[in-house]
C-alpha positions in Angstrom: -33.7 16.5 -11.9 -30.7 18.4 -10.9 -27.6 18.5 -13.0 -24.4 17.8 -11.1 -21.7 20.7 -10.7 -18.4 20.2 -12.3 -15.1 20.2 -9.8 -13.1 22.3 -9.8 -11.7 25.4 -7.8 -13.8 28.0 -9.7 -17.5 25.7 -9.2 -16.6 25.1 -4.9 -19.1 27.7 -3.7 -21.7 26.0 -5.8 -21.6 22.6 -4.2 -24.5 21.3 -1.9 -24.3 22.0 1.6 -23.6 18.1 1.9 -20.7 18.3 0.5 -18.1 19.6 2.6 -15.7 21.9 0.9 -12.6 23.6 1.7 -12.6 26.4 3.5 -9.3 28.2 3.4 -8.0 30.3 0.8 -6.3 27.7 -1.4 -4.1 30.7 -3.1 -2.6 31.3 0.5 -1.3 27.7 0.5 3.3 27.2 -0.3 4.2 23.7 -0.7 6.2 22.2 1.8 5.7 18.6 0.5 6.9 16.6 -2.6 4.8 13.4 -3.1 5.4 10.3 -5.8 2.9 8.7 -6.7 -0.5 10.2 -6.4 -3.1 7.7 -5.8 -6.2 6.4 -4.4 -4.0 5.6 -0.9 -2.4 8.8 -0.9 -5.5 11.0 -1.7 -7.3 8.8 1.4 -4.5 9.2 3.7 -1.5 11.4 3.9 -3.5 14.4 1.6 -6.3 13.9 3.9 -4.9 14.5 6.9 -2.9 17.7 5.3 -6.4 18.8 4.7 -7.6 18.4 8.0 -4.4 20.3 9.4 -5.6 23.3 6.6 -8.8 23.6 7.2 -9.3 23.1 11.0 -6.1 24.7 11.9 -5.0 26.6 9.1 -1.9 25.5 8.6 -1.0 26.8 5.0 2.3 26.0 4.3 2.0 22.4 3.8 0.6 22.1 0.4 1.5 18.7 -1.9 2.8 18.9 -5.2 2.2 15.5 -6.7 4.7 14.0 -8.8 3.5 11.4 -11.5 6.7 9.1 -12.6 5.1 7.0 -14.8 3.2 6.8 -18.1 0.3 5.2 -16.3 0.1 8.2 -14.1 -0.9 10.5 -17.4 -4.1 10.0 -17.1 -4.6 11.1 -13.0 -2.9 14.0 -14.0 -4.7 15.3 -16.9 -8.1 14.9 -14.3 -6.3 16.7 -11.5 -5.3 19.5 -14.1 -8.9 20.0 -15.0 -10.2 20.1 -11.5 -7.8 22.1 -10.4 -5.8 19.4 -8.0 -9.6 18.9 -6.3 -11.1 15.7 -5.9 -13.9 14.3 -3.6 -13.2 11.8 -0.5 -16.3 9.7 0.0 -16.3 7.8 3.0 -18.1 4.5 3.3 -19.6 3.7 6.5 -20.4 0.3 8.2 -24.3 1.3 8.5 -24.2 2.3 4.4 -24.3 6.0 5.1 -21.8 8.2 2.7 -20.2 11.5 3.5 -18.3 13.3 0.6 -15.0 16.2 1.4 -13.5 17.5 -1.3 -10.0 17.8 -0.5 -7.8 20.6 -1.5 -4.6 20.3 -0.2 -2.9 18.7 -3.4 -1.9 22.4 -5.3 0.7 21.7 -7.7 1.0 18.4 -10.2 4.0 17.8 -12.3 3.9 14.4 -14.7 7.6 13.5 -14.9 7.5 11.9 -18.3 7.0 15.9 -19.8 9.2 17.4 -18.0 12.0 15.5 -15.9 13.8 19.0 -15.1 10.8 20.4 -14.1 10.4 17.1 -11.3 14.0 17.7 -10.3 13.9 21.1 -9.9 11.1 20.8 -7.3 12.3 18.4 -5.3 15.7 20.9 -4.8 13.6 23.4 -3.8 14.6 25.1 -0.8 10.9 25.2 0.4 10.7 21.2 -0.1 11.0 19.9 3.5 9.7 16.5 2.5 9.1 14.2 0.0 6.6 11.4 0.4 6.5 7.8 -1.3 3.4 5.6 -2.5 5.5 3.5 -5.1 3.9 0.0 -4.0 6.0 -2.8 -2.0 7.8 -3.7 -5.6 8.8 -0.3 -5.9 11.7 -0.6 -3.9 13.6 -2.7 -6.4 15.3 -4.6 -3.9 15.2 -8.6 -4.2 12.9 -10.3 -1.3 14.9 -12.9 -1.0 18.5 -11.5 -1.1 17.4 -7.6 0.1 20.2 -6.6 -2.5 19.2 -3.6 -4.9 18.7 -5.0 -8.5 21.0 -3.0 -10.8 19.8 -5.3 -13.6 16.2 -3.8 -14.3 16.3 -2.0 -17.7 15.4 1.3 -15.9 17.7 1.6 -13.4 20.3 0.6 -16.0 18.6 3.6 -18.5 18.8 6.1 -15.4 22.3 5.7 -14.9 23.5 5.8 -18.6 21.1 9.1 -18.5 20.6 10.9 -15.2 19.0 13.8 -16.1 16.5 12.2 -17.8 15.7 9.6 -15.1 12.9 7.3 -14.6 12.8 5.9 -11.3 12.6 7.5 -7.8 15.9 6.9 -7.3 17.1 8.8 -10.7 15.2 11.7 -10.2 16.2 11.6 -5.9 19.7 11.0 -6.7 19.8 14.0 -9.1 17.3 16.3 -6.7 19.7 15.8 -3.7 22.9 16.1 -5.6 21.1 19.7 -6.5 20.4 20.6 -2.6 24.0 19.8 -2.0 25.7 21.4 -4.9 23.4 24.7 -3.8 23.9 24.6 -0.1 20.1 23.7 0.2 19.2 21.9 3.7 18.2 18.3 3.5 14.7 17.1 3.8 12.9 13.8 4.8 11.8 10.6 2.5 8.7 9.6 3.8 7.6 6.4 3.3 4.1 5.7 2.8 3.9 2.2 1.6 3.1 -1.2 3.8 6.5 -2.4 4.1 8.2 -3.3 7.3 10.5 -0.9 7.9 9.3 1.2 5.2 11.7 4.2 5.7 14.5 2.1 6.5 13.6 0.3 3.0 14.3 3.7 1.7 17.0 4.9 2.7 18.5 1.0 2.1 17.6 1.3 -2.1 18.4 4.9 -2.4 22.1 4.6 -1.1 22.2 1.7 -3.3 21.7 3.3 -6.2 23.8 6.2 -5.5 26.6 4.1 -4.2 26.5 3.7 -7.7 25.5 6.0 -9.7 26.4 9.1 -7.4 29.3 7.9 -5.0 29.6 11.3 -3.9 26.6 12.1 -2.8 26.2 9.1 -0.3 28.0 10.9 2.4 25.7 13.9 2.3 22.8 11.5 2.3 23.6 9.8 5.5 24.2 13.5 7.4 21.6 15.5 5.7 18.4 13.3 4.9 16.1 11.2 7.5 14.0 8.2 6.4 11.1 7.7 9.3 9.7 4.3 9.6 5.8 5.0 9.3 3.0 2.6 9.7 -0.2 4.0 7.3 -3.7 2.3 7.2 -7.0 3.0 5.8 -8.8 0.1 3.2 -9.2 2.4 0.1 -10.0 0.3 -2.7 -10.1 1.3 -6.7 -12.7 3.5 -7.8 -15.0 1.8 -9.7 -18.2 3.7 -12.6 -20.7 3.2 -9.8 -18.7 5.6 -6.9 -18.9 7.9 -9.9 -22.3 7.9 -10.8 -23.2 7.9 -7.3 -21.7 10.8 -6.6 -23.5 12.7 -9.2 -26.5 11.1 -8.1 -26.2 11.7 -4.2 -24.0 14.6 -4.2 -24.7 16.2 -7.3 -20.6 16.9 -7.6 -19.1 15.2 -11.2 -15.5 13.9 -10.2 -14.1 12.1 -12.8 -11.5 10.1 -10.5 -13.0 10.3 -6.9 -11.9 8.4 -3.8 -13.6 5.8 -2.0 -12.4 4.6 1.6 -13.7 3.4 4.9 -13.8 5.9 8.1 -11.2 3.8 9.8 -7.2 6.0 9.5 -4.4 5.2 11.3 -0.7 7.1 10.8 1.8 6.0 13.2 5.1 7.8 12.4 8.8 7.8 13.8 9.4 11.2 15.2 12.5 11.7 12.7 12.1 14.5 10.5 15.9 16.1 8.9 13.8 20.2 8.1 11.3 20.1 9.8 7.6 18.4 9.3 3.4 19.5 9.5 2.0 18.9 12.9 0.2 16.1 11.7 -0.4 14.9 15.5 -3.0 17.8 15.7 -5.1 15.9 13.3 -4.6 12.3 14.6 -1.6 10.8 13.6 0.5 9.2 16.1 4.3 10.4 16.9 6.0 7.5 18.4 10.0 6.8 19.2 9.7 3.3 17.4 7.5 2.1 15.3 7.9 -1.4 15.2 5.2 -2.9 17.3 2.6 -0.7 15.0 4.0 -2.4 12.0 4.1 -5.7 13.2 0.5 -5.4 14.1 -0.8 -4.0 10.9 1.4 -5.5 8.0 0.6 -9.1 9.8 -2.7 -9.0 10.8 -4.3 -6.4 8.6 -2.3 -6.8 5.3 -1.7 -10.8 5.4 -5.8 -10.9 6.6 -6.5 -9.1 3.0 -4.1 -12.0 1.3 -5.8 -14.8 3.3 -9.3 -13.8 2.3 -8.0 -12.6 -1.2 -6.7 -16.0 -2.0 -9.2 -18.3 -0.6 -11.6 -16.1 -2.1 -10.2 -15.9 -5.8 -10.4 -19.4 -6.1 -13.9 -20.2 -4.3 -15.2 -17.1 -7.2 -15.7 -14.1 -4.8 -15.5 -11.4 -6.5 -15.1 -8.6 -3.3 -13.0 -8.8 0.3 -16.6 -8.3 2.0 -17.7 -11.4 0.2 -14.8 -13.5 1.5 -14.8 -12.0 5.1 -18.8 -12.6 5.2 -18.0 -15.8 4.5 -18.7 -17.8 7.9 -16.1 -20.5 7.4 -13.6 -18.1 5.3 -14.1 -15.7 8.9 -13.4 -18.3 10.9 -10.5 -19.5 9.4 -9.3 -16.0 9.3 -9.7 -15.5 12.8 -8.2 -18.4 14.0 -5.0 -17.4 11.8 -4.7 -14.1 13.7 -5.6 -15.8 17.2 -3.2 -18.7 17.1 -0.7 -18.0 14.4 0.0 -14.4 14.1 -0.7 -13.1 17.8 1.6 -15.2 19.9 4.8 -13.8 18.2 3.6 -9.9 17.6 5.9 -9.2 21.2 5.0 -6.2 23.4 2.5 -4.2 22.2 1.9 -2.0 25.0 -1.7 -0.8 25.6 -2.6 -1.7 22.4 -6.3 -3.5 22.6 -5.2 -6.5 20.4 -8.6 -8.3 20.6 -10.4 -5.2 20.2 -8.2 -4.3 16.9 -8.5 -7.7 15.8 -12.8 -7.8 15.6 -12.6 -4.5 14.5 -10.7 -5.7 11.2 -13.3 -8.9 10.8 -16.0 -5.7 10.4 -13.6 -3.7 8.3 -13.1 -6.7 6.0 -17.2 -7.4 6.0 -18.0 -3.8 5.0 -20.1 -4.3 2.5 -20.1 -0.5 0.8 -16.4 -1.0 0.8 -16.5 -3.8 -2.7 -12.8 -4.1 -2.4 -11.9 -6.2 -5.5 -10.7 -9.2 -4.8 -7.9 -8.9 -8.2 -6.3 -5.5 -6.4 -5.6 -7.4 -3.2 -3.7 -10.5 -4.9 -2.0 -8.5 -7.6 1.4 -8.5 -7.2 1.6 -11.0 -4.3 5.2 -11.5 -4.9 6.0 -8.4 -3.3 3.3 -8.9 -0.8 3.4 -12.6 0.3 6.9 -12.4 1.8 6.2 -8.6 3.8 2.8 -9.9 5.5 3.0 -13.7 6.0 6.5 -14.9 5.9 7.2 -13.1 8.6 4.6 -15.2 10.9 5.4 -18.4 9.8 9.5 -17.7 10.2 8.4 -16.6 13.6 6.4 -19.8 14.3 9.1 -21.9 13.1 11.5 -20.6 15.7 8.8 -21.3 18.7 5.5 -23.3 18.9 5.5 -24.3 14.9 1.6 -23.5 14.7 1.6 -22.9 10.9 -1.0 -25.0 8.9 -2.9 -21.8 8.3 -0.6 -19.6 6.8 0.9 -22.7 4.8 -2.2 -23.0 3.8 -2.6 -19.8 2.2 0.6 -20.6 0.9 -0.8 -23.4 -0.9 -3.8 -21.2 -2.1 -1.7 -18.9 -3.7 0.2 -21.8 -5.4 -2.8 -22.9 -7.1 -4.2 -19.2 -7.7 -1.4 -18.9 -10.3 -3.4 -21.6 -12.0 -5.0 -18.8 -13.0 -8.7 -20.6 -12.8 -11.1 -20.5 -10.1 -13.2 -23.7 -9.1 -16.2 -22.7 -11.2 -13.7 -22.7 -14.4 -13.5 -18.8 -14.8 -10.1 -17.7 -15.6 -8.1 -14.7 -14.6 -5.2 -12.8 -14.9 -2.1 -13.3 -12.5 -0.9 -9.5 -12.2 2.5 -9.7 -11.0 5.9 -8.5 -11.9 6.8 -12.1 -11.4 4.0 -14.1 -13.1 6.2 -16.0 -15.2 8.2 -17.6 -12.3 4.8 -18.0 -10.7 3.0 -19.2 -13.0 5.7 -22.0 -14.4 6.3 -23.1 -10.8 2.3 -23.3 -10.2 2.4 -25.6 -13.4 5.7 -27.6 -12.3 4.1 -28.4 -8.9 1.2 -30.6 -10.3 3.3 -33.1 -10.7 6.5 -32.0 -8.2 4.6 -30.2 -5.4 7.4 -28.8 -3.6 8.6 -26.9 -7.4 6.8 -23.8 -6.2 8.7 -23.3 -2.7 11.7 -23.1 -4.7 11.4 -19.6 -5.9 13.7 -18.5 -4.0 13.6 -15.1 -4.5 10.3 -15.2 -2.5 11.2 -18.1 -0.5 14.7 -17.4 0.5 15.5 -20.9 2.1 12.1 -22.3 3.4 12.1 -24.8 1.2 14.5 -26.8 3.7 12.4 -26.3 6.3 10.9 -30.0 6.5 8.1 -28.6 8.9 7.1 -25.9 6.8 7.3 -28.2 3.6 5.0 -30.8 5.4 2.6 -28.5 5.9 2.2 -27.1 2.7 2.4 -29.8 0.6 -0.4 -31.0 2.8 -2.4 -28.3 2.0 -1.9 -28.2 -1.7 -2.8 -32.5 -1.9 -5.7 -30.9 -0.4 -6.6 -28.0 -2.3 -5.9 -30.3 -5.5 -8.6 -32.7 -4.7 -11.3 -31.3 -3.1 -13.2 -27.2 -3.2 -11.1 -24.9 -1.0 -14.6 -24.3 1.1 -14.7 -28.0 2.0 -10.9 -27.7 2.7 -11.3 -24.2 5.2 -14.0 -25.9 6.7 -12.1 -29.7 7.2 -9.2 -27.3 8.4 -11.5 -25.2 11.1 -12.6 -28.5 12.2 -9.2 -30.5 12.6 -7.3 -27.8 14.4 -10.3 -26.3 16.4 -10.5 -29.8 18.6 -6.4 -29.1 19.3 
């Protein structure tokens, strides 16, 4: 039996010739590119295609130095160090065939908790032209409901008392920028990678917030010498789990000790809108486009809200993966009857987009089943989520036609999902930087139903929306009394013969 080859930049030329390997001179490559928050999406996605524009084009000065913020993040770092910023992309494909790239664009890793000044100083590099965001949709720090910046969380608090020692994104960009200004250093670009509507404009929305604040005179400088691109990013890449390990070694013979699972699907739509500058990422397939919107739209409410649907009617039914869910027949068709009749009618003009051919092409990226996305990583923090990919469609309906038992019916499942039980009695954690409100409201609504639409920090001002609260209290009488199968399938029956 062979023993499998440890990564790292000194074992490459040892690999297998199925495992594809990069080719350039990784010495040769400057960094151009400061990223937060280095994981699984960013090492399927953005790193990928920096790769790509490396090793088909050779394109060397757009290296990534990841940026670790957080004490969670010690433990990425501490592999990347040993294996020398390498790790392997394995990509799952519909017919159960693998391929493995080990990507090398990542060359530099700082972890911000060490060495704050260190961070800082990077990002005011001259030779920084942007820096990149995967900080999750509650990253932002900016309250659903109200959209105003939360200078009450304990950190932000901390990072103004102590700037130099910041840690947020916004401590340590406020003090990098300040830098590039004080120094006569060019801007650069914050580039959102993170599904949120509007993602860059998100951005640049919390950041001047905080320095309104904390750095009033920076704010100017900001506005004049830093752009925030709206971006649209999308490729399922779900956690890596001991199996994709030991598979690895098994099929590849490569030992990774954090590699990266994802399907062959990648999409990058990007607003052309770059302050210094920015790779030619268009060589390698992503999409430069004047506005963005449409893509968004699209994705964030058919994609992202289809991963909630299934996530939450499949959490409390037991399933333990999305591919479970989606094969699901009467989970599938209730799925794509929310996206026909719900979610398509108020997406607008989406030019030559092939909606119908995007949409079926999800129901099979959903029903991958070499994928295993875990059902727990797509409803974790759903407070953030819920009101980005699904409140959107039912405002929308609300204002035209009113077709919104589905997604108040997902509503209702998440309600009772912060029971925190499923239907065969097996408990489970409610992850979410919320889950107290949640989870008191989901108790208070057994015996006043309507207790949980008054978050309204999620909810904004729903709950007065008779139609809306019709419908979901409906659905939660229903979901109450009776298996959530039985109700998706009384549900697919009902509104099928309207």
């Amino acid at each position: 039996m062979k023993t499998s080859i440890a990564l790292n930049q000194e074992n490459l030329g040892l690999m297998p010739s199925n495992v594809q390997t990069p080719s350039y001179d990784r010495n040769k490559v400057t960094t151009s590119i400061v990223h937060i928050g280095v994981g699984n999406f960013h090492r399927s996605h953005e790193a990928y295609y920096t790769n790509e524009l490396m090793e088909r084009y050779g394109i060397m000065d757009c290296g990534i130095c990841g940026i670790g913020l957080l004490d969670y993040d010690r433990r990425i770092y501490n592999i990347l160090k040993d294996q020398d910023g390498l790790y392997t992309l394995v990509i799952k494909n519909l017919d159960g065939t693998r391929s493995a790239k080990i990507i090398g664009s990542l060359v530099e890793y700082i972890f911000a908790p060490e060495n704050p000044i260190a961070v800082i100083e990077k990002m005011a590099n001259p030779d920084i032209k942007i820096i990149s965001l995967t900080i999750t949709e509650g990253g932002y720090n900016l309250n659903e409901a109200t959209g105003e910046f939360n200078f009450s969380n304990p950190v932000i608090v901390e990072d103004m008392k102590n700037p130099m020692s910041p840690k947020t994104v916004f401590g340590y960009l406020a003090q990098a920028l300040k830098l590039r200004k004080e120094r006569g250093i060019a801007g650069c670009t914050i580039q959102s990678c993170d599904n949120i509507q509007g993602n860059g404009d998100v951005a640049k929305k919390a950041l001047l917030n905080y320095v309104a604040k904390a750095e009033p005179e920076l704010q100017s400088w900001i506005e004049k010498n830093v752009s925030f691109p709206n971006a649209m990013v999308d490729r399922i890449t779900p956690v890596t789990v001991a199996d994709d390990i030991k598979n690895l070694q098994d099929e590849f013979l490569v030992d990774d000790q954090w590699p990266v699972v994802c399907e062959p699907f990648i999409q990058w739509v990007i607003e052309d809108n770059f302050a210094n500058g920015r790779p030619e990422w268009e060589k390698v397939g992503a999409q430069f486009v004047k506005n963005v919107v449409p893509f968004e739209n699209m994705k964030l409410r058919l994609l992202n809200a289809g991963h909630s649907v299934l996530g939450m009617l499949g959490a409390l039914h037991g399933y333990k993966t999305i591919d479970e869910a989606a094969r699901d027949e009467d989970f599938s068709i209730f799925l794509k009857a929310f996206m026909d009749e719900e979610v398509t009618p108020i997406l607008g003009d989406l030019g030559d987009i092939n909606l119908e051919q995007y949409k079926q092409s999800l129901i099979k990226r959903f029903q991958n089943v070499y994928i295993k996305d875990i059902i727990p990583r797509i409803c974790l923090e759903s407070s953030a989520k819920i009101p980005i990919f699904l409140l959107p469609t039912i405002k929308g309906q609300l204002q035209g036609d009113a077709k919104i038992a589905r997604a108040a019916f997902v509503v209702a499942a998440w309600c009772k999902y912060n029971d925190g039980v499923d239907e065969n009695g097996n408990s489970y954690e409610i992850v979410d930087a919320m889950s107290n409100e949640l989870i008191r409201a989901a108790a208070l609504s057994h015996q006043t139903p309507i207790r949980f639409l008054e978050i309204e920090a999620i909810f904004g001002k729903l709950v007065s929306d008779k139609t809306f609260v019709d419908a979901f209290l409906t659905s939660l009488e229903m979901l109450r009394s009776k298996k959530v199968k039985d109700c998706v399938k009384e549900m697919n029956s009902k509104l099928a013969s309207k």
